[in-house]
C-alpha positions as CSV (number, residue, x, y, z in Angstrom):
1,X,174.4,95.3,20.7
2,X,177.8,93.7,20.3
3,X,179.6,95.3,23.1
4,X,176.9,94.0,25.2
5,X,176.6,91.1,24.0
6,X,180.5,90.9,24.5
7,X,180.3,92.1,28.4
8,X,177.6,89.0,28.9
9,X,180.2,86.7,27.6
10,X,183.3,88.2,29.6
11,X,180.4,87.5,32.7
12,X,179.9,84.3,31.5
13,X,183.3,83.2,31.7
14,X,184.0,84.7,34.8
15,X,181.3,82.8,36.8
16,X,182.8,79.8,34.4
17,X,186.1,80.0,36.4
18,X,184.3,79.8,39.6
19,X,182.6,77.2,38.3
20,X,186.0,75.5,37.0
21,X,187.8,76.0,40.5
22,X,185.6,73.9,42.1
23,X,186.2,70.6,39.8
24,X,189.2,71.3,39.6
25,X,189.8,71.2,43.7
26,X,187.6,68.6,43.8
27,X,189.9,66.4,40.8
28,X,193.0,67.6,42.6
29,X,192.0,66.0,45.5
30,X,190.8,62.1,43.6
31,X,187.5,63.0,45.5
32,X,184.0,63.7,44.6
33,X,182.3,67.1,45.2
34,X,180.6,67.4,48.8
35,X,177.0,68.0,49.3
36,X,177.5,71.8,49.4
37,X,180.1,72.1,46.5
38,X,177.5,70.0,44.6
39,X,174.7,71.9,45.1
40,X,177.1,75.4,44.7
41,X,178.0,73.9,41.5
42,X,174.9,73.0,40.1
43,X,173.4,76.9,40.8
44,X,176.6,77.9,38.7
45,X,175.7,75.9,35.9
46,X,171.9,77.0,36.2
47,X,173.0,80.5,35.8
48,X,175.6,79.3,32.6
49,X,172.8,77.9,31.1
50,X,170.3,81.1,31.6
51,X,173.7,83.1,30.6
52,X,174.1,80.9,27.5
53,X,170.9,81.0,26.2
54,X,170.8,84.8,26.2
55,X,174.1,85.1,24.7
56,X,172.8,82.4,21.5
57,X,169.3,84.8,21.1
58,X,171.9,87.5,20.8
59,X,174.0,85.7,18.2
60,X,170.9,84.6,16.6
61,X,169.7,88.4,15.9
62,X,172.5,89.3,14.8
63,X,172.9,86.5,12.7
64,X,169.5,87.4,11.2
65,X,170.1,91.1,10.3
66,X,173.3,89.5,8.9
67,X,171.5,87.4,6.9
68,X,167.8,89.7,6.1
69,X,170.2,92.2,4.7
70,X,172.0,89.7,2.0
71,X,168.7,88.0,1.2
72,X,167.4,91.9,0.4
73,X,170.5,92.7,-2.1
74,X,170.5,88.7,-3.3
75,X,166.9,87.6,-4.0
76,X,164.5,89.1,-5.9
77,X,162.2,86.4,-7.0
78,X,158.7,88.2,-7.4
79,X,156.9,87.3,-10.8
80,X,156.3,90.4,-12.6
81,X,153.0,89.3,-15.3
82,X,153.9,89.0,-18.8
83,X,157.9,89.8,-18.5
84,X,159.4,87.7,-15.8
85,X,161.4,90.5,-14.7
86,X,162.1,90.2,-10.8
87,X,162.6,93.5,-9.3
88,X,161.9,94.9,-5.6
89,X,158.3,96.4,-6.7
90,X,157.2,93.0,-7.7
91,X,158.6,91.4,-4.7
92,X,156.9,93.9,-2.3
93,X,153.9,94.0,-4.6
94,X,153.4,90.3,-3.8
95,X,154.3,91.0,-0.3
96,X,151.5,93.1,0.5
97,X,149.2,90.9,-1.4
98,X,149.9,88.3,-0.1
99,X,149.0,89.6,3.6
100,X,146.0,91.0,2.3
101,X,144.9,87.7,1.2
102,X,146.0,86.1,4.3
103,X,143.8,88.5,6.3
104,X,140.6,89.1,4.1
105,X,140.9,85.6,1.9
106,X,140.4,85.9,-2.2
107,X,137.7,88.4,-2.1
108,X,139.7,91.4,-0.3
109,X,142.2,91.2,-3.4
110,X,141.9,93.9,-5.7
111,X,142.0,92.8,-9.5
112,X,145.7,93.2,-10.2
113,X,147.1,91.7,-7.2
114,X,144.9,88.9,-7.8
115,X,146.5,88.5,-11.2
116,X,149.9,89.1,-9.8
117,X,149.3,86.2,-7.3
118,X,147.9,83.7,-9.9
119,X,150.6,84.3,-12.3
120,X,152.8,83.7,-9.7
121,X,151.4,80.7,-9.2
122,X,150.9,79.5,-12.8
123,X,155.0,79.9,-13.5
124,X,155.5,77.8,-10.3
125,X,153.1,75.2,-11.1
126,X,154.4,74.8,-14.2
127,X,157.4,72.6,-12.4
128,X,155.7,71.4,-9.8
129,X,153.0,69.4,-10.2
130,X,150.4,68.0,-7.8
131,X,150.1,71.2,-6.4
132,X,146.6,72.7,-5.2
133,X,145.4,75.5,-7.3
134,X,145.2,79.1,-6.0
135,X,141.4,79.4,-6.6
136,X,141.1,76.4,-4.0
137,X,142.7,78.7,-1.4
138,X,146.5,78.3,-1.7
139,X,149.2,80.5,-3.1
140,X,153.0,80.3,-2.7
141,X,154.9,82.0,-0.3
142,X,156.7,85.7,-0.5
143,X,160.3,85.9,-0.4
144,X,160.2,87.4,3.3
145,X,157.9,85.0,4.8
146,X,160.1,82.4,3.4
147,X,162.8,83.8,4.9
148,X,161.0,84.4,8.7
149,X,159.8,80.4,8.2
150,X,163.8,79.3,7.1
151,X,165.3,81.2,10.3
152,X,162.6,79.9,12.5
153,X,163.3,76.4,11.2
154,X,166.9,77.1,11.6
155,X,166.5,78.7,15.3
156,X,164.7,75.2,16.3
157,X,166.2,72.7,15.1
158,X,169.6,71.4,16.2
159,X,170.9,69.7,12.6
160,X,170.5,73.2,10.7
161,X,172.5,75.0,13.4
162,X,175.8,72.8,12.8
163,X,177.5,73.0,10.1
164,X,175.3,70.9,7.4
165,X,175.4,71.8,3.5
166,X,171.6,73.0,2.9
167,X,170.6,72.7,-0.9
168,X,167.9,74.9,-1.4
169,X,166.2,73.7,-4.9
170,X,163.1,75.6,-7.1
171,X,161.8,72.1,-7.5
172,X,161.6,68.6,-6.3
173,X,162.8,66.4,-9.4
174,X,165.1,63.5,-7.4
175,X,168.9,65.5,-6.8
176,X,171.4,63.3,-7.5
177,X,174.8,63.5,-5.0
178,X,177.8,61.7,-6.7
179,X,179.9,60.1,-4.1
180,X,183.3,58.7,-4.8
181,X,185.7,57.0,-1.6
182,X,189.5,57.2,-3.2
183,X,191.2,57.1,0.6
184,X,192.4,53.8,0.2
185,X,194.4,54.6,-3.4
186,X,197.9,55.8,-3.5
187,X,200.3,57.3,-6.3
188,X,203.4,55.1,-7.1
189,X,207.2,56.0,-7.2
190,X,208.3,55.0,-10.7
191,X,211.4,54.4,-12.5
192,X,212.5,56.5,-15.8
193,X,211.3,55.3,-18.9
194,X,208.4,53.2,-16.9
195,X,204.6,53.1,-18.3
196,X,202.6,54.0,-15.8
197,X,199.7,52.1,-14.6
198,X,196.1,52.3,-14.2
199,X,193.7,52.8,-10.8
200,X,190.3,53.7,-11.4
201,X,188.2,55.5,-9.4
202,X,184.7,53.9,-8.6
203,X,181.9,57.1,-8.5
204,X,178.4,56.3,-6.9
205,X,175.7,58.8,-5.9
206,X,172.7,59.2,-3.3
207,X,170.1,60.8,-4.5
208,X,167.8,63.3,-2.8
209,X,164.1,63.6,-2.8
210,X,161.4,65.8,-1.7
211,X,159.2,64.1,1.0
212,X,155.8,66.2,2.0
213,X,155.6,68.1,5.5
214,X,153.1,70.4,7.0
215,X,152.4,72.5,9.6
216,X,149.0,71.0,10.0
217,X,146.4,73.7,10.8
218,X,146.4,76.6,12.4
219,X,143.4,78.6,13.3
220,X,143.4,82.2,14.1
221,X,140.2,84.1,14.6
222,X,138.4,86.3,12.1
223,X,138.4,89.0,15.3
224,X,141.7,88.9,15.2
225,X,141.7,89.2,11.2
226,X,139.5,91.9,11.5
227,X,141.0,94.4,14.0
228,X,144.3,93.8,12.8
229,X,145.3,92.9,16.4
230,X,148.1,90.3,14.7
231,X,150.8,90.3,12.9
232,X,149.3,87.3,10.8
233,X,152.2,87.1,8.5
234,X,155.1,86.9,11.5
235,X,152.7,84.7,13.5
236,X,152.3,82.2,10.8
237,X,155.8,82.0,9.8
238,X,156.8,81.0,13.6
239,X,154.1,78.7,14.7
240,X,155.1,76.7,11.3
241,X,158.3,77.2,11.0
242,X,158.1,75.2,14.8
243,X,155.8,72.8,13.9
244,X,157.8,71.7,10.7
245,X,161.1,72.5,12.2
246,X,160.0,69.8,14.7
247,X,159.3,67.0,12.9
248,X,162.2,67.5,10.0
249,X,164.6,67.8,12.5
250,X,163.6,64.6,13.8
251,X,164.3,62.9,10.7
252,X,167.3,64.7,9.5
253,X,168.6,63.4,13.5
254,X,167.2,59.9,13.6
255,X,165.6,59.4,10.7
256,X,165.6,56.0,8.8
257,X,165.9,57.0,5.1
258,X,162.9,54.7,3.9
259,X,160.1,56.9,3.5
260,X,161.4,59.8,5.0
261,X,164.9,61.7,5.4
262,X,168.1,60.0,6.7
263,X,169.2,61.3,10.1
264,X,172.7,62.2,11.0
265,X,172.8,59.8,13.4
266,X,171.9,56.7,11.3
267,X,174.2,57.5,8.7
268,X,177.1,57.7,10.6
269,X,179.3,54.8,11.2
270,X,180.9,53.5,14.8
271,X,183.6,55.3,16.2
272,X,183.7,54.2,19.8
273,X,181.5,51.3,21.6
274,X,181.8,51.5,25.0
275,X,182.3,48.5,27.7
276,X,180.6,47.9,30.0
277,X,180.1,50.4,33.1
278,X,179.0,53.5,30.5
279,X,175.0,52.2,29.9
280,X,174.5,56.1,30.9
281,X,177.9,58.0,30.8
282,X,181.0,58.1,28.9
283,X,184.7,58.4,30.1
284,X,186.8,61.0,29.3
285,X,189.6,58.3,27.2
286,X,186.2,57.6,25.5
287,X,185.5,60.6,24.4
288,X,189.3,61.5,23.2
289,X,188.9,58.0,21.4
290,X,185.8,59.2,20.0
291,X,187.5,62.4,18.5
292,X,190.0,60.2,16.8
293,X,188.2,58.2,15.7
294,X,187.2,60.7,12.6
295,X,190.1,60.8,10.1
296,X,192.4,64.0,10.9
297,X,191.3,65.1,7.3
298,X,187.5,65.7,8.9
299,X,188.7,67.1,12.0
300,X,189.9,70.8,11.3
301,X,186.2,71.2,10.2
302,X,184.5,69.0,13.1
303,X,181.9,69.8,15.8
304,X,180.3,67.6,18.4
305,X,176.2,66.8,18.3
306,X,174.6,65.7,21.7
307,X,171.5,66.1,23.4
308,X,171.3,69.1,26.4
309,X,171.1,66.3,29.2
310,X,174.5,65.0,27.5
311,X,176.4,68.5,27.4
312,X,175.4,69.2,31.0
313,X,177.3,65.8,31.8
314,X,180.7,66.9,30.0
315,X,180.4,70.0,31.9
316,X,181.4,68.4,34.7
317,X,184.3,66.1,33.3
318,X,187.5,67.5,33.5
319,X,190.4,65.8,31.1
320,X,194.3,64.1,33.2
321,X,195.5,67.6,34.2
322,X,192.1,68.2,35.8
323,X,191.0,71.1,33.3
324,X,187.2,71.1,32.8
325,X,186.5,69.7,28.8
326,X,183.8,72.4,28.5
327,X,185.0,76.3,27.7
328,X,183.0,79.0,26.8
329,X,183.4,81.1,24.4
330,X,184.6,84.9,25.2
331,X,185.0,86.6,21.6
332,X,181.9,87.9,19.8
333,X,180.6,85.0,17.7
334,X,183.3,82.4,19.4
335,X,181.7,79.4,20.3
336,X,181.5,77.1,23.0
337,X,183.5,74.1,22.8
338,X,184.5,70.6,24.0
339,X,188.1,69.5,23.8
340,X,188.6,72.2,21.2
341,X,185.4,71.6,19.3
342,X,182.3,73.3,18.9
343,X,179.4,71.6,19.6
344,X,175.3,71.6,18.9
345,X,173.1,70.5,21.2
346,X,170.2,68.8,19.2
347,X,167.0,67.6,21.6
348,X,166.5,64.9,19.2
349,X,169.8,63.7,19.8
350,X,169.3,59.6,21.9
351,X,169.9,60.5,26.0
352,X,172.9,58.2,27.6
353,X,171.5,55.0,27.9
354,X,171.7,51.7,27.1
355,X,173.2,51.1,23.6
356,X,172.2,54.2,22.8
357,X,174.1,56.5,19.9
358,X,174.8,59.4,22.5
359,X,177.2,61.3,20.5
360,X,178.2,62.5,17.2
361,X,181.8,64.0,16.1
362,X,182.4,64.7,12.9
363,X,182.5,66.8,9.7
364,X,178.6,67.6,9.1
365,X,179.2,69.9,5.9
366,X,179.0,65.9,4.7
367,X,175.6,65.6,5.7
368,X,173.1,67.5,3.2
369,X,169.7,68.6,4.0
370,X,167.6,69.4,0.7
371,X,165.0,72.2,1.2
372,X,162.6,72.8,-2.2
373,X,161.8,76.6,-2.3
374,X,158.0,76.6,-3.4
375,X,156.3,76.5,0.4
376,X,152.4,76.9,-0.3
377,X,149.8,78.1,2.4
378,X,146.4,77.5,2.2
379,X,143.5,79.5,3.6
380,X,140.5,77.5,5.1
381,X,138.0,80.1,5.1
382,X,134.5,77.6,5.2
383,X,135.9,74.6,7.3
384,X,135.6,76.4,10.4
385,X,132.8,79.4,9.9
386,X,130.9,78.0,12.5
387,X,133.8,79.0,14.8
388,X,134.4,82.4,13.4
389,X,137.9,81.0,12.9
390,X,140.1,81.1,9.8
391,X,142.3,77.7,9.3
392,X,146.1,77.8,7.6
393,X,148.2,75.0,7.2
394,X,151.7,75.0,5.0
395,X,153.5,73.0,3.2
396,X,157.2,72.2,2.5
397,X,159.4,69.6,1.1
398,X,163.1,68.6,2.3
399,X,165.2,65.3,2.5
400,X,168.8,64.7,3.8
401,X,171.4,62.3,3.8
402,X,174.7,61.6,5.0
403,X,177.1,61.9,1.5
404,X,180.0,60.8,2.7
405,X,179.6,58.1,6.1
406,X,183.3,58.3,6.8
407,X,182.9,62.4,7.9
408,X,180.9,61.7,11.3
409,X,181.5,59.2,13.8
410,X,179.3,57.7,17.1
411,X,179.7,56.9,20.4
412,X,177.6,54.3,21.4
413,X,177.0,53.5,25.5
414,X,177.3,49.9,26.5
415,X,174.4,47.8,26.9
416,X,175.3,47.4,30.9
């Protein structure tokens, strides 16, 4: 798999230089592309875009094994009754319970992996409160399907794929961050025999809750249950890890941090504003201006954040030597990048438009995005009988905030 997925990128970049000749003719020239370059291009950058996507699934498998296989050697959190030992045979104990619950509901569990699963329970419960009791139809989640739910959430949603600081907690008690700014103080030159003064240092902190999603419900029919025609387990984990991954990246983009998480792009202050002329583009001084913008001490760890529409318009910018901005990565696991930069594109992200906070640059290992462990599903099994249907919903708790506001910048487009 990594040769190949090395050829595709060597591919990639070769139908990238046909792709770069043409703009840079075109730039060479102080003229626009014609009709047929235009449309030449715009096939090109269809196919980069198929090409690209492949190449990320790739990254993302392997990024996965990568990951299954230190999750298997780091975390074995399965209760074992009466000791609280966590071994492997617990763990997959509680596994295969747990499916056979999904599938058959309370009454398919033998005795001692009903036990298993309510003691389970009972030591979670016991720091988290407000949580629905397993005899109502909800037990927590197995290590694996947390895992399949956390890379699905990761796969979807643009803020988890930069570079953010994930703090994955066993409860949801408030997380307090402490925050200090000292940029602005200085040590002194001093003269022998010379007391030496004073400067404090002023600490604050933001502190991180736990605010309730859920997947909402998902019904699956007891045919399906039955025959063991699905994968309930897999299926589950995806279509909630999406529907959660949707609405938390949302928030951890554009959210307003009353009531629900801040977003990346609200906590970050103004790097550029552009004049008039740029309601829906940006210039290539603005974008270097931009970049700057974020204190050289942010940059050597930086990316870009934008939405697709966004990236496909730098694509076709080239810089004052008439070199395209965009280059694609050819090394296994090298990125793509803008002036230097990787970059995440983040659907969530605002389109160019009037006044609108188009672009992020910045540091995002500042920006933290809490996740609380303890995910609980719940098994509907009477709501919808009369369908011969089987309901599931999930739930999970995360927050974010931008620590330190200094670490990512925004380009904002004019209002005209």
């Amino acid at each position: 798999m990594y040769q190949e997925l090395i050829q595709a990128k060597q591919e990639r970049r070769t139908l990238w230089e046909k792709a770069r000749a043409l703009t840079e003719a075109a730039a060479t020239e102080k003229r626009a592309l014609t009709a047929e370059e235009a449309t030449t291009w715009d096939k090109m950058d269809a196919d980069l875009k198929i090409m690209t996507d492949a190449i990320e699934r790739q990254e993302r498998l392997l990024a996965s094994q990568d990951s299954m296989k230190d999750k298997e050697s780091e975390n074995r959190a399965a209760f074992k009754p009466g000791t609280g030992a966590q071994t492997k045979d617990n763990e997959d104990a509680y596994s295969k319970a747990f499916r056979t619950w999904l599938v058959g509901g309370n009454d398919a569990l033998a005795p001692e992996q009903r036990q298993l699963m309510q003691s389970k329970f009972v030591a979670a419960e016991g720091r988290q409160l407000g949580t629905t009791p397993g005899s109502a139809g909800g037990f927590l989640v197995p290590q694996g399907f947390y895992n399949t739910l956390v890379h699905t959430l990761r796969a979807f949603g643009g803020v988890r794929a930069s570079r953010a600081t994930v703090l994955t907690t066993a409860s949801g008690q408030p997380l307090p961050i402490p925050t200090t700014d000292d940029t602005a103080n200085t040590g002194i030159l001093i003269a022998e025999n010379t007391q030496i003064s004073d400067l404090a240092t002023t600490f604050g902190q933001r502190v991180l809750g736990a605010h309730t999603y859920t997947s909402r419900i998902v019904r699956v029919s007891l045919q399906l249950l039955q025959d063991s025609a699905l994968d309930v387990e897999t299926y589950l984990a995806g279509v909630m890890g999406e529907r959660i991954g949707r609405i938390s990246n949302t928030h951890f983009t554009i959210g307003t941090g009353t009531g629900q998480p801040q977003g990346v792009n609200i906590g970050a202050t103004s790097g550029v504003v552009a004049t008039a002329g740029s309601a829906t583009s940006i210039t290539y001084p603005n974008l270097v201006a931009t970049q700057h913008s974020v204190d050289p001490a942010y940059r050597a760890n930086a990316e870009w954040m934008f939405h697709d529409t966004t990236l496909r318009a730098l694509k076709q910018m080239v810089d004052g030597q008439s070199r395209p901005l965009w280059t694609p990565g050819i090394a296994l696991r090298e990125p793509d990048t803008i002036l230097g930069n990787r970059y995440v594109v983040n659907q969530d992200m605002p389109v160019m438009a009037a006044n609108a906070r188009s672009i992020l640059y910045g540091d995002f290992s500042k920006f933290f995005v809490r996740d609380v462990l303890d995910i609980q599903v719940l098994r509907l099994t009477e709501r919808y009988a009369d369908f011969l249907q089987v309901g599931f919903l999930a739930f999970s708790r995360h927050d974010s905030a931008l620590i330190d506001t200094a670490a990512v910048r925004f380009y904002q487009n004019s209002a005209t």
